[in-house]
N, C-alpha and C positions, 0 to 999 in steps of 0.2 A: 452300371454307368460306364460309359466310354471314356478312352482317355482324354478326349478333346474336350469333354462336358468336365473334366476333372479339373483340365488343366486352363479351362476358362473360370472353375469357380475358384482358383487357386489366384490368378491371375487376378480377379475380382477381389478377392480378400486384400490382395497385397496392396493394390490402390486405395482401398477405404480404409486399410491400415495409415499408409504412406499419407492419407488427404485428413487422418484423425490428428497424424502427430506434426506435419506441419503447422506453422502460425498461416494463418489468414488474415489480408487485411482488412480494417473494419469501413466501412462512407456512413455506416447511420451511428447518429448519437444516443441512439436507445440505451445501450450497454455501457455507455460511460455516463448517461445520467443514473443507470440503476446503480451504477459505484459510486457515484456521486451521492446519492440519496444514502446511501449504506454509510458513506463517510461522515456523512452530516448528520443521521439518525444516532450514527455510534460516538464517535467522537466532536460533534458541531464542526466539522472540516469540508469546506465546499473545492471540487475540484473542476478542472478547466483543462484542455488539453488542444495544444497547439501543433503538436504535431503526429506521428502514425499512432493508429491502432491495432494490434492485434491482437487475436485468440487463437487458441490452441487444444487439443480435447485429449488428446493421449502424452504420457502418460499420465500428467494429472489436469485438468481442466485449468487454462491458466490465461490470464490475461495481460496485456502488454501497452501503457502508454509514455510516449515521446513526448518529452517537451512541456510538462506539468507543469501546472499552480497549485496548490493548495492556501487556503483562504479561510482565513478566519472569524466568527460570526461580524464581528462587526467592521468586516471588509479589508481588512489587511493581510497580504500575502505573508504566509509563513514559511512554505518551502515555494522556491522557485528552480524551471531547468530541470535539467535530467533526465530520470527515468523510473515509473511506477508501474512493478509490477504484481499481482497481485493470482494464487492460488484459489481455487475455489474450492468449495465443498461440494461433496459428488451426492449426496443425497440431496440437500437443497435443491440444486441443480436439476436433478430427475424430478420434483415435485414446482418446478418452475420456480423457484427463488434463486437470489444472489447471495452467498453470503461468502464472507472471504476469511479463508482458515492464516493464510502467510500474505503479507505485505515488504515486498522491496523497493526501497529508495536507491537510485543509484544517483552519483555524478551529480547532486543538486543542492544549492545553496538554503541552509535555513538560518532563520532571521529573526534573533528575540529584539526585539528595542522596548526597552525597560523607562517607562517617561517620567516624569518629575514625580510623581507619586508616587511610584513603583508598581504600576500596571505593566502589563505585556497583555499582547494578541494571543498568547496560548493559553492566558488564564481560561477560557471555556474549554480547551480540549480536556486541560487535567482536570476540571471540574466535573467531565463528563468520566473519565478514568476512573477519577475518585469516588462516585454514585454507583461507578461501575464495581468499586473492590467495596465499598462498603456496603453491599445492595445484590450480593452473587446471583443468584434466583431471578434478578431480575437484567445481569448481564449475561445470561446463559446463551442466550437465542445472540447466534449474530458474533460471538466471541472471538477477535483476532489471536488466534492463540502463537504467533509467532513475527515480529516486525524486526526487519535488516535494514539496516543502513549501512552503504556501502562507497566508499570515496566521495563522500561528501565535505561541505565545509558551514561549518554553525559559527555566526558573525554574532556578537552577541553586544548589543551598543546599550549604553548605561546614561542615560538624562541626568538624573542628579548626580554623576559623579561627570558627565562629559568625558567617558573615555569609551574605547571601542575595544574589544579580545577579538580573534579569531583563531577558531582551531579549524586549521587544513587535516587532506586526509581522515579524517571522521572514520570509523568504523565501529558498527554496533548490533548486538542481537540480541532482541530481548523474545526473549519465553515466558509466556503465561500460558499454560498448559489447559487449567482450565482457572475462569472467573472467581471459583473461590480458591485457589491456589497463591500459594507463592509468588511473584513475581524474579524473573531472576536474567542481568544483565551484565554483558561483556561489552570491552569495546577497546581501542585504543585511538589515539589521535595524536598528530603534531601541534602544540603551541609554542610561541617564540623560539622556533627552531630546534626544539626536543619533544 
């Protein structure tokens, strides 16, 4: 081979390198209804996205949305704002599925209101978590094995007591490694100024 045929397919690698590990932005909602559908299959959480999207394939296949809702089955927003970003899984992926190995929250507001009975809007997610640890075998497929929260702020308003908490600053990681494992969480947060 010559050096110019070398030095074009060098040259050629280096862009399909450079265009794997850029973000890309997204115009169709294909991709964020299939995390849509993934969120709401996994944990009952419907998402909504207000502002960019991107994707990214090197080094690890990863996706990016601006400006999030998440939504609870029975239509109350639980996290608002921010930023969701999400890891995928590289085999799924090659066999045409979504499935998402790490979740980050960054910068966004979440919201229990707790009402005269003591309902909340996340009662279905941990009902779905809970199926999930009690039921391993059958949360195998699909398994978030890693969720960040990252400068956030969790408002937590209380009905029958009529009072409201907030913790600023929110920080959290939780690891489940795999579905019938351990679950195991870090985190730290400001409330009333400590």
């Amino acid at each position: 081979m010559s050096r110019r045929v070398l030095l074009l397919l060098a040259l050629a690698s280096l862009v399909a390198i450079a265009t794997a590990v850029a973000p890309w932005t997204l115009s169709s909602g294909a991709l964020k209804s299939a995390v849509s559908a993934h969120l709401r299959e996994l944990y009952g959480l419907e998402l909504t996205v207000a502002g960019r999207s991107t994707i990214a394939l090197l080094p690890v296949p990863r996706l990016k949305f601006e400006d999030v809702t998440l939504t609870a089955a029975d239509g109350a927003p639980v996290v608002r704002g921010g930023w969701l970003r999400g890891e995928l899984r590289i085999l799924p992926v090659l066999a045409g599925r979504l499935e998402l190995s790490e979740l980050s929250i960054s910068e966004a507001r979440f919201d229990v209101d707790i009402d005269a009975a003591g309902r909340h809007a996340w009662e279905g997610t941990v009902k779905h978590l809970l199926d999930r640890m009690l039921n391993p075998r059958d949360g195998a497929r699909g398994h978030l094995k890693r969720l960040i929260v990252n400068g956030s702020v969790l408002v937590v308003r209380d009905r029958r007591r009529g009072d409201e908490e907030v913790l600023h600053n929110l920080f959290a990681v939780v690891n489940w490694p795999a579905s019938d494992a351990a679950l195991d969480l870090s985190g730290a947060f400001v409330w009333r100024g400590e």
